[in-house]
N, CA, C and O of each residue as an XYZ file, in Angstrom:
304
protein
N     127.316     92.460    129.405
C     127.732     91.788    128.204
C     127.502     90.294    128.307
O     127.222     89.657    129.323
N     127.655     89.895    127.197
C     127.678     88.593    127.236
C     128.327     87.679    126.311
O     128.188     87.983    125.126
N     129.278     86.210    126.666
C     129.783     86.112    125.448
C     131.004     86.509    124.854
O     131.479     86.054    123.813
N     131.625     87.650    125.803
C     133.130     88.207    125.014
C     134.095     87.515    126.044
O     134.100     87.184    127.230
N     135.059     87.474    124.732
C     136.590     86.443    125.046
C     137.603     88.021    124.252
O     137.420     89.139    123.769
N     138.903     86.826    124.670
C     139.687     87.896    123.955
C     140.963     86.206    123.958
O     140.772     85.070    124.393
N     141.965     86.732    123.378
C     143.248     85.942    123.317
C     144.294     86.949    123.844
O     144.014     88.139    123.705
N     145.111     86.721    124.254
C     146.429     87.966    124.203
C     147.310     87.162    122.913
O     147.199     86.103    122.296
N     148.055     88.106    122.916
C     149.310     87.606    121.288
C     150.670     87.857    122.018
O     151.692     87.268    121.665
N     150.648     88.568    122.836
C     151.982     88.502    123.750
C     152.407     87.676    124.863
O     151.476     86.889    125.038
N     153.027     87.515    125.438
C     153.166     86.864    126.938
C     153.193     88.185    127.508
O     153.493     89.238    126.946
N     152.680     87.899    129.243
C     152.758     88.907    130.441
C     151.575     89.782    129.667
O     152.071     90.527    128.821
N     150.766     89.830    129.717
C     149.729     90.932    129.375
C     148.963     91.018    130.661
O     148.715     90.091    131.433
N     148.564     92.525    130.787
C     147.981     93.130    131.555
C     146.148     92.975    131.114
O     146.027     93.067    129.893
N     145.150     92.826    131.642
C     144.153     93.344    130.790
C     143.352     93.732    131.878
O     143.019     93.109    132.886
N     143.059     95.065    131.431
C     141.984     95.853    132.476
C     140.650     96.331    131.368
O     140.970     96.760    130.260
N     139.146     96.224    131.748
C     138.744     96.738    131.447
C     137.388     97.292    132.496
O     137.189     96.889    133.642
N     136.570     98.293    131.760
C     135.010     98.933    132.529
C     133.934     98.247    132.326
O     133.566     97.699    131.288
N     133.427     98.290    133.363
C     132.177     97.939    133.334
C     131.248     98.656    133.659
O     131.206     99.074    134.816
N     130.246     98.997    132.730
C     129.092     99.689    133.173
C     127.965     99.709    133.804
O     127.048    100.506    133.605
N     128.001     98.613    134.783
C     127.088     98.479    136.025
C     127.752     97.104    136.451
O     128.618     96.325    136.053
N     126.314     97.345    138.103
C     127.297     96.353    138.822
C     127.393     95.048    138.454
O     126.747     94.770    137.444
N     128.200     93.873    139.127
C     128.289     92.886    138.500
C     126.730     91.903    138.825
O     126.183     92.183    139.892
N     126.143     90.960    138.076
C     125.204     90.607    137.725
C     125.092     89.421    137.821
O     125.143     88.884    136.714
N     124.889     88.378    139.073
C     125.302     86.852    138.528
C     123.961     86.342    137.596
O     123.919     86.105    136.389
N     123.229     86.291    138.296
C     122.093     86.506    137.766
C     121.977     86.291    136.230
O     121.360     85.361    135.711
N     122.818     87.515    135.404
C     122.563     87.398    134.039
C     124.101     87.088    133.471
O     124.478     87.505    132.376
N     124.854     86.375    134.282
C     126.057     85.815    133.585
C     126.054     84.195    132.767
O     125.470     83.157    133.077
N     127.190     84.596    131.342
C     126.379     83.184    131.070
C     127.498     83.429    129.900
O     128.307     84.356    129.938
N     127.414     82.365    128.759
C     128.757     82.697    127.517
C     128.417     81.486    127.056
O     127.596     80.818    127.684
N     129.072     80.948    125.728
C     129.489     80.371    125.091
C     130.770     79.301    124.662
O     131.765     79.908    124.265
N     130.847     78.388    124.675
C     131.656     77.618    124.876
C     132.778     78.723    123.601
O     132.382     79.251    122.562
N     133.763     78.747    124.015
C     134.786     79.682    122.851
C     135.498     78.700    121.578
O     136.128     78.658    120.521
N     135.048     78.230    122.290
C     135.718     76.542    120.798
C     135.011     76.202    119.998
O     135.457     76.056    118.860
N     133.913     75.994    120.220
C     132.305     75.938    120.160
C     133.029     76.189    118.183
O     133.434     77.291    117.812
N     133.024     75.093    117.356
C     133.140     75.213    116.282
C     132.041     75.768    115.229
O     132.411     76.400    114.240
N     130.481     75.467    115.522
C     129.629     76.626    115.006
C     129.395     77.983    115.203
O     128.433     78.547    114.681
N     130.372     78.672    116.069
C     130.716     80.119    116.202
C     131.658     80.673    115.170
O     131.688     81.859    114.839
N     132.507     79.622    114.637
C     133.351     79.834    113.898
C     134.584     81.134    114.267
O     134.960     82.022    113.502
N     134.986     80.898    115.566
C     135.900     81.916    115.363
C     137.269     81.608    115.456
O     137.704     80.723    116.193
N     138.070     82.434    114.605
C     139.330     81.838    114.337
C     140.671     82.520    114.749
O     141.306     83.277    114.015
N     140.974     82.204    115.851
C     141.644     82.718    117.044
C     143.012     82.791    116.258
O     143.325     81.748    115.684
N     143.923     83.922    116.138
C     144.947     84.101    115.585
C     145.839     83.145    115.429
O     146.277     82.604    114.414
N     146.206     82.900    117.299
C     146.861     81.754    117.565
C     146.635     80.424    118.331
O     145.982     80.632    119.353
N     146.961     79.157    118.159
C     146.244     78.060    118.687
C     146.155     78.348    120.063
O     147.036     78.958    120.669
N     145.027     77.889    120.617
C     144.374     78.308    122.277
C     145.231     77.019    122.973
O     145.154     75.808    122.765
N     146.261     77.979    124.083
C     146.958     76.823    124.586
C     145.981     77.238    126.137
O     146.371     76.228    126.723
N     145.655     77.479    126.508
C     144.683     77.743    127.683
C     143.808     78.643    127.899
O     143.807     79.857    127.694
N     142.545     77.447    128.632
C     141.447     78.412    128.849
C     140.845     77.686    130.245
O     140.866     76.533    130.676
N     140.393     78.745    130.642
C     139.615     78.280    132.086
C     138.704     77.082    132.313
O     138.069     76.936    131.269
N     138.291     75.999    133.357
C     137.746     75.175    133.198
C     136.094     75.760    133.451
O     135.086     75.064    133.334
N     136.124     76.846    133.729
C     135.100     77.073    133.615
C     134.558     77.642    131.999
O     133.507     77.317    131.447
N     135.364     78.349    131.595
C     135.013     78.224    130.090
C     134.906     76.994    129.242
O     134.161     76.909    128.266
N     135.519     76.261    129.577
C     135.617     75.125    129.016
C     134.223     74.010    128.860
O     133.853     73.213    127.998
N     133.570     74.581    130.577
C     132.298     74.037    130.646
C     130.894     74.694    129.957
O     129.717     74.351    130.074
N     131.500     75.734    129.227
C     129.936     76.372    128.714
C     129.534     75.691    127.606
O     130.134     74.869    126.914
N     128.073     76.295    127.507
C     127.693     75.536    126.791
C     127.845     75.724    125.220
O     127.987     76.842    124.725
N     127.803     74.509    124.437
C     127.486     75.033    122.728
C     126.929     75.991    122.431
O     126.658     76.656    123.431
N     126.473     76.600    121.165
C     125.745     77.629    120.699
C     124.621     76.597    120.273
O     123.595     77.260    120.423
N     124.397     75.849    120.007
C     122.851     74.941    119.789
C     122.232     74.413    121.302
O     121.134     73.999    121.675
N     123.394     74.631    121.879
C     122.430     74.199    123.540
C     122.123     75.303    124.097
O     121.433     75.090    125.094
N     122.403     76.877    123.829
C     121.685     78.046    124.571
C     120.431     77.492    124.501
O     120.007     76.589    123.781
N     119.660     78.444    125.714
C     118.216     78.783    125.524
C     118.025     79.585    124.823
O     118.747     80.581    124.869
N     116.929     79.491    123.833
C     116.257     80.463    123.159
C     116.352     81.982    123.223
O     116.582     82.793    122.326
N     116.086     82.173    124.684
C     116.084     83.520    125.355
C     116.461     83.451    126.340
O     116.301     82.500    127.104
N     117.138     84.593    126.579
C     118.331     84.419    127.613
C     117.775     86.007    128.686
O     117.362     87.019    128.121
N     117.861     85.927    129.861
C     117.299     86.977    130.865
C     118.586     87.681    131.010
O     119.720     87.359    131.364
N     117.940     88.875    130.567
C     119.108     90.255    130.593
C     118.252     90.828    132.179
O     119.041     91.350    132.967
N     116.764     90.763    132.663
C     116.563     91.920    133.376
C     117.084     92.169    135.049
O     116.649     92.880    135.955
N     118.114     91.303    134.951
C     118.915     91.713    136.157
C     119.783     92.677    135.862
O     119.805     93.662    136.600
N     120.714     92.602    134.682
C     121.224     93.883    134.224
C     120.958     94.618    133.989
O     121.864     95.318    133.536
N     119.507     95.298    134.012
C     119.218     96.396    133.404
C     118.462     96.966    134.802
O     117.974     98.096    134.792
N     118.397     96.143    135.966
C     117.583     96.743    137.398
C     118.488     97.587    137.670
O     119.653     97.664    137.280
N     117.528     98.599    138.779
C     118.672     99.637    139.185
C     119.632     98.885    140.430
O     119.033     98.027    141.077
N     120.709     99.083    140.709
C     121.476     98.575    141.798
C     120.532     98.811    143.480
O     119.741     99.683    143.838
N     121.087     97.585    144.186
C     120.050     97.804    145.365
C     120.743     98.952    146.280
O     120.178     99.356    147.296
């Protein structure tokens, strides 16, 4: 994947999810989540986010094309 956030709306949340192959640094990469030309409008005001999220980039500073084919190799 690429790109997905989430918010919780509760305090103490658990969040587990799957992944369908192995992990990929290679093809890791996202979007700044604030990033006001994404336009997304988070239920509740974002009182924290990682400094590493914090450092991604705009949606006008991606590259063009972005390399998926590490995710899609077979595992070594």
């Amino acid at each position: 994947g690429f790109a997905h956030g989430f918010q919780t709306l509760e305090p103490d949340v658990e969040l587990l999810y799957l992944h369908s192959a192995p992990y990929a640094p290679d093809c890791e990469g996202g979007v700044n989540p604030l990033d006001d030309e994404i336009g997304i409008k988070w239920p509740l005001p974002v009182t924290e986010i990682s400094p590493r999220d914090q450092a991604l980039p705009r949606l006008r500073n991606l590259p063009r094309k972005i390399n998926l084919s590490a995710a899609t190799a077979p595992p070594p």
